[in-house]
C-alpha positions in Angstrom: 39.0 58.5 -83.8 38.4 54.7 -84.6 35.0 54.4 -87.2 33.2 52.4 -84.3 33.4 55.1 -81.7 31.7 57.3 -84.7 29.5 55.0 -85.4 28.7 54.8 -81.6 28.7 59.0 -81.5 26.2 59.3 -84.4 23.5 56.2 -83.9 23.7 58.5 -80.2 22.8 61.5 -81.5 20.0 60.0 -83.0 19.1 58.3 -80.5 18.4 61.2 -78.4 17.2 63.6 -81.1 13.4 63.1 -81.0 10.8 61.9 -78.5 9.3 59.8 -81.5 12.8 56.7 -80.3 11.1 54.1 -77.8 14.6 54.2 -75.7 18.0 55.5 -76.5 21.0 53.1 -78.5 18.6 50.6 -79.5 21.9 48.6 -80.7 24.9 46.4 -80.1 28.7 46.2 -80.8 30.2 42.9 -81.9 34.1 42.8 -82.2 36.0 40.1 -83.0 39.4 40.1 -83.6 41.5 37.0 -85.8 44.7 36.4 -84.0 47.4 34.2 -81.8 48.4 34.8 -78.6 50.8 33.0 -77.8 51.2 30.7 -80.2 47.4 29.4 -79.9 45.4 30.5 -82.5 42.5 32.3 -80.9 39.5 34.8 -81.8 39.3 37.7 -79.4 36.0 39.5 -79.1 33.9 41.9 -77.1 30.3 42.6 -76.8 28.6 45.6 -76.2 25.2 45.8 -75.0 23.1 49.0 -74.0 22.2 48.8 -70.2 18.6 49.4 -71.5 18.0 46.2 -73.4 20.3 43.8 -70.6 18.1 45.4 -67.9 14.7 44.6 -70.3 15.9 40.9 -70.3 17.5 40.5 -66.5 13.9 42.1 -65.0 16.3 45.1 -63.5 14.1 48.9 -63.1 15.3 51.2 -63.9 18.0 50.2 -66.2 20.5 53.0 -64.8 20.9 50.3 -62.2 23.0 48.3 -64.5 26.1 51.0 -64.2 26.6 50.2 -61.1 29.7 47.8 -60.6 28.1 45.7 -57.9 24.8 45.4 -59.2 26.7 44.8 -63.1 28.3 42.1 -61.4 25.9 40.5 -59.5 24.0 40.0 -63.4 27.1 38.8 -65.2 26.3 35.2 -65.4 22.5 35.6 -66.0 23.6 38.3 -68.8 26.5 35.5 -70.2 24.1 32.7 -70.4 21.0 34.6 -72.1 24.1 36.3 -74.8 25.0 32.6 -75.2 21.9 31.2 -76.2 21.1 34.0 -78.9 24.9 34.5 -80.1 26.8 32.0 -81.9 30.4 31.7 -83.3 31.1 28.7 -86.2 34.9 28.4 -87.1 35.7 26.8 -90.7 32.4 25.0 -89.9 32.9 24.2 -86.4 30.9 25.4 -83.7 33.4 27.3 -80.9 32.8 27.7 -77.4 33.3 31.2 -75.7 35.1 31.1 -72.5 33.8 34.8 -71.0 35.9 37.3 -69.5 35.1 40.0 -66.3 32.3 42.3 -67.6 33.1 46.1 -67.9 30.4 48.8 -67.0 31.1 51.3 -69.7 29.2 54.5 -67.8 29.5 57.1 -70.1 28.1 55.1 -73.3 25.0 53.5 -70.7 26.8 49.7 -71.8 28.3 46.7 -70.5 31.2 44.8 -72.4 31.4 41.5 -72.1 34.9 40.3 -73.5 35.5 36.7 -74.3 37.9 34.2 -76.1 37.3 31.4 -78.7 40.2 29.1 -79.2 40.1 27.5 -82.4 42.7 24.5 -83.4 44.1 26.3 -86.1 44.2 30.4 -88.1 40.8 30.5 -88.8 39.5 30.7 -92.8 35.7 31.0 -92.1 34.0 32.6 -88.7 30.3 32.8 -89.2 27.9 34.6 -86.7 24.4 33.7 -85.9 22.8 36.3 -83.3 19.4 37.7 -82.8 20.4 39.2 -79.3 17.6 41.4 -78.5 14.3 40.2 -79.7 11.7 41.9 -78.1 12.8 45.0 -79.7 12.1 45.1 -83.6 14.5 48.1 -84.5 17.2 46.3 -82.4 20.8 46.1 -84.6 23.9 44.4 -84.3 26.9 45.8 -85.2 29.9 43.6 -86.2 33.5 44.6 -86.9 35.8 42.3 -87.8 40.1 43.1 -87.1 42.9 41.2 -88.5 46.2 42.1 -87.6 45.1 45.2 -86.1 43.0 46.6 -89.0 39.6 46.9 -89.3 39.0 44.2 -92.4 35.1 43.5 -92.4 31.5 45.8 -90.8 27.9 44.7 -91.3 24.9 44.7 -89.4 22.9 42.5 -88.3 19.3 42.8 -87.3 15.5 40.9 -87.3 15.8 40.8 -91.1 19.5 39.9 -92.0 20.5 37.3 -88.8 23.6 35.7 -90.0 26.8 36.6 -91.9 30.3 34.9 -92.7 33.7 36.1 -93.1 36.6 34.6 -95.0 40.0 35.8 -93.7 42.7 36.9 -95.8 44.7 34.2 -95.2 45.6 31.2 -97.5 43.4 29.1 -94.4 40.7 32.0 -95.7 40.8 31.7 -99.3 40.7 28.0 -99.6 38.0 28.0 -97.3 36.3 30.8 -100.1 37.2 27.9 -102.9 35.2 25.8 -101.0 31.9 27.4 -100.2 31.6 28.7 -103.8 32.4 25.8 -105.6 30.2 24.0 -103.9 28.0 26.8 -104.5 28.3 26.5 -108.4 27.5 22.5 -108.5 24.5 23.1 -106.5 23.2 26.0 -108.8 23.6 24.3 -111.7 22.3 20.8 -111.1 19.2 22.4 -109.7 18.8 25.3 -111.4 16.1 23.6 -113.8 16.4 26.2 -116.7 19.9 26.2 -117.0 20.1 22.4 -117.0 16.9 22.2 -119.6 18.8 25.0 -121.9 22.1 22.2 -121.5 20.1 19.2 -122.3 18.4 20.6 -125.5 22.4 21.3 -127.0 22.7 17.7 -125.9 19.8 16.2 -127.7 21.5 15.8 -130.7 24.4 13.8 -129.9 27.9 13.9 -130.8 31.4 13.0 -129.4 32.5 13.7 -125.5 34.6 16.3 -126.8 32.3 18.0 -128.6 29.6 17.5 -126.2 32.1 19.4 -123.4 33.4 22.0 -126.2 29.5 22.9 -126.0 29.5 23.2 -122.6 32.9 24.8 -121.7 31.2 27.4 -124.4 28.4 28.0 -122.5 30.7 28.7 -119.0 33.2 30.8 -121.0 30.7 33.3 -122.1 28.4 33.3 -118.3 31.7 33.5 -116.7 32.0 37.1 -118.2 28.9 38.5 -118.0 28.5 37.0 -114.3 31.4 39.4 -113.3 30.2 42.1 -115.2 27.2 41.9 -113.2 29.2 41.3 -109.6 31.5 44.0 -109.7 28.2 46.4 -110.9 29.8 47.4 -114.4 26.9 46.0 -116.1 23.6 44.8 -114.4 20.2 44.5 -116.6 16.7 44.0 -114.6 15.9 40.7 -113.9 12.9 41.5 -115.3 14.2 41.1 -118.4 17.4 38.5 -118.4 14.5 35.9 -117.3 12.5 36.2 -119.7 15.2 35.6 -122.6 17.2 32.6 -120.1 13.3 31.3 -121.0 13.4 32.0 -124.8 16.9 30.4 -125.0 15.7 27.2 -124.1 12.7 27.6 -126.4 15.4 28.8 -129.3 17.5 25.3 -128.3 14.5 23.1 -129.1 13.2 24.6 -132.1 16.5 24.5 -133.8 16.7 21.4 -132.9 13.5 20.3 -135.0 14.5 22.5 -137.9 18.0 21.1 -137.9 18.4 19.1 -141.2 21.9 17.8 -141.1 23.0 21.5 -141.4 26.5 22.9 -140.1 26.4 22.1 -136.2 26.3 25.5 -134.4 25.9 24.7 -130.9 29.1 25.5 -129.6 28.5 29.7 -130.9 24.2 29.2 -129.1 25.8 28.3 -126.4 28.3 31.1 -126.5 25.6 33.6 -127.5 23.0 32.5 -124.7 25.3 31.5 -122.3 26.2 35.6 -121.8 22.3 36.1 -121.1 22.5 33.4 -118.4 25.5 35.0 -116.9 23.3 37.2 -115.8 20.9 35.4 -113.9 23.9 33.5 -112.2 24.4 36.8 -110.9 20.9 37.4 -109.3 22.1 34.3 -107.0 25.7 34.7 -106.7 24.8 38.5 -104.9 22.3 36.9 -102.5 25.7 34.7 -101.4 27.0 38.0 -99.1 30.4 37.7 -101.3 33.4 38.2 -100.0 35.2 41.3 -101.1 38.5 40.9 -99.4 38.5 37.6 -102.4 35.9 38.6 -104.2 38.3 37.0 -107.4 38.5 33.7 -105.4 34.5 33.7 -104.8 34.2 34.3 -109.0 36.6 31.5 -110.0 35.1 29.1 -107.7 31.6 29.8 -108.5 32.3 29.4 -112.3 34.5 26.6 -111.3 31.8 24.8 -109.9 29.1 25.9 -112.2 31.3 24.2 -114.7 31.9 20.8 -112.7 28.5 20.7 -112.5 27.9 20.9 -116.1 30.9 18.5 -117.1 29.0 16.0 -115.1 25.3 16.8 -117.0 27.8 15.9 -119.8 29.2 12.8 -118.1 26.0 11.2 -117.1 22.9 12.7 -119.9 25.3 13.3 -122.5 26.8 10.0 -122.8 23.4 8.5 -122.3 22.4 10.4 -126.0 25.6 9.3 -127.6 24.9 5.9 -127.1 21.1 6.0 -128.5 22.3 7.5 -131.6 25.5 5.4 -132.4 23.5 2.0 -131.6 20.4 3.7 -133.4 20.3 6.8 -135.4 16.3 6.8 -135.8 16.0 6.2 -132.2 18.4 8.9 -131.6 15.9 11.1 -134.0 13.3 10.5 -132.2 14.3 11.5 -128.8 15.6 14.4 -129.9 12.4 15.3 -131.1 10.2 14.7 -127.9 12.8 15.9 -125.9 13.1 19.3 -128.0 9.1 19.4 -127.9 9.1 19.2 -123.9 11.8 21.7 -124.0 10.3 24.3 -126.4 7.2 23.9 -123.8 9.0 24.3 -121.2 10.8 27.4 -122.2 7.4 28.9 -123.7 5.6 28.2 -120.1 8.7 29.8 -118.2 8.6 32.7 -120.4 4.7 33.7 -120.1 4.9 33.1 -116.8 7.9 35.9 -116.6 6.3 38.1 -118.0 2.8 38.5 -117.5 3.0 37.2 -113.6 6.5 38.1 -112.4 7.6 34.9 -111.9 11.5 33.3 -111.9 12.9 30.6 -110.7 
């Protein structure tokens, strides 16, 4: 027995189990299948609808009317055009169009099926789903299986909290299409992710060559890199409670040794290293909130991180280069920057940290 038939058996049962359910199957089937027929690349699907929500929608009493072919068919284009304003398919980006097939009355399961074809110019990488289908009813869920060659590849639910999702096939169309959602991803989190970018300016402040600058740096992504899949694959996971607090007491550890700094041995690149695991950490938080892929969940990593590091390289580029400049034209200049900027920073950090801990607050 396929797993969606005992999905459909068991939410049944349940269904009919108490008097305390407002109407039986208060849920949906979504199946879309990634293939070519033909030649043409296409996505086949089918949705399933309980007769008791279509009829809520169409105005029909009782709903048992529904199973009846005539009366089924009679409703098929008010049912296709109210699924098409509350379902909707995006391919690598693009929105698709469903051309509808002849509805099926499904009498033993109380549904209708409504099959239906997107063509799509090429193998699709990326199909994203938007559908709130039923909202009058609050418990109402979705239920979306995704096939590729045959196999069952992909399941979630969707419902009135979670409305979307995305899935990345499994072919090279798929992956590069993973490359580019999480890379993007990465440059976005880290130019404005404002403690991460203050905790990167503070091991700026004090100048230095590119190289060095971006030794720093590539440091800091080395050592977030491992601890950010520590956390994604659940091998290691502390409490945001406390990896916030301590992302805040790294930046105010930057600036203070920053203004204790006299002309010492430059450690930056092993604070950076040491810290940079800690902020790992809260990359994670986010990364997790990203529904990641799990078919390439290695792609999704490497991208993010590759990303996260563009990001930095061009902090570097643009702020770092900036520094370098002030102190080779003027080293007591240079001083003196680094000293307001480490005081804003050590304020910063302290502000982020009390307000952590004693009022919950993150960023």
């Amino acid at each position: 027995m396929r797993r969606r038939d005992l999905w459909f058996g068991l939410l049944l049962v349940l269904a009919c189990s108490g008097p305390a359910v407002a109407h039986p199957a208060p849920f949906s089937y979504l199946d879309l299948r990634l293939n070519a027929s033909g030649g043409v690349p296409e996505i086949a699907g089918s949705l399933t609808v309980h007769v008791y929500d279509a009829a809520h929608e169409l105005g029909i009493s009782p709903s048992d009317r529904l199973l009846a072919p005539e009366v089924a068919r009679a409703q098929t284009a008010a049912l296709q055009s109210l699924i098409e304003r509350r379902l909707a398919l995006t391919v690598d980006g693009e929105p698709a169009s469903l051309a509808w097939g002849a509805l099926e009355v499904l009498a033993e399961k109380q549904s209708l099926r409504l099959p239906f074809v997107a063509r799509v110019g090429r193998p699709p990488g990326s199909v994203a789903v938007s559908a709130r289908l039923f909202p009058y009813d609050a418990t109402h869920q979705t239920f979306v299986n995704v096939f590729e060659a045959s196999a069952l590849r992909f399941q979630a639910v969707l419902d009135g909290r979670r409305t979307t999702l995305e899935y990345f096939s499994g072919s090279t169309q798929g992956r590069l299409a993973v490359i580019r959602r999480f890379t993007a991803a990465g440059i976005q989190h880290i130019l404005i992710g404002p403690d991460h970018l203050l905790f990167l300016v503070g091991l700026l402040l004090l100048g230095g060559s590119l190289r060095r600058l971006l030794l720093v740096v590539t440091a800091f992504t080395i050592a977030h890199s491992v601890t950010l899949s520590l956390a994604v694959l659940n091998v290691f996971t502390p409490s945001p409670r406390l990896v916030e607090p301590v992302i805040a007491l790294s930046i105010v550890y930057v600036g203070v040794d920053n203004l204790m700094i006299r002309g010492g041995r430059d450690v930056r690149v092993w604070i950076a290293f040491a810290f940079g695991l800690v902020h790992g950490f809260g990359f994670a938080s986010v990364l997790r909130e990203m529904d990641l892929p799990r078919q390439a969940l290695g792609w999704s990593l490497f991208s993010f991180n590759a990303g996260v590091e563009i990001g930095q390289a061009a902090v570097v580029a643009l702020v770092g280069s900036v520094i370098t400049t002030v102190w080779q034209r003027d080293r007591a200049l240079g001083r003196r920057l680094a000293f307001a900027g480490s005081l804003v920073i050590v304020a910063a950090g302290a502000y982020w940290f009390v307000q952590r801990v004693f009022f919950g607050g993150a960023l």
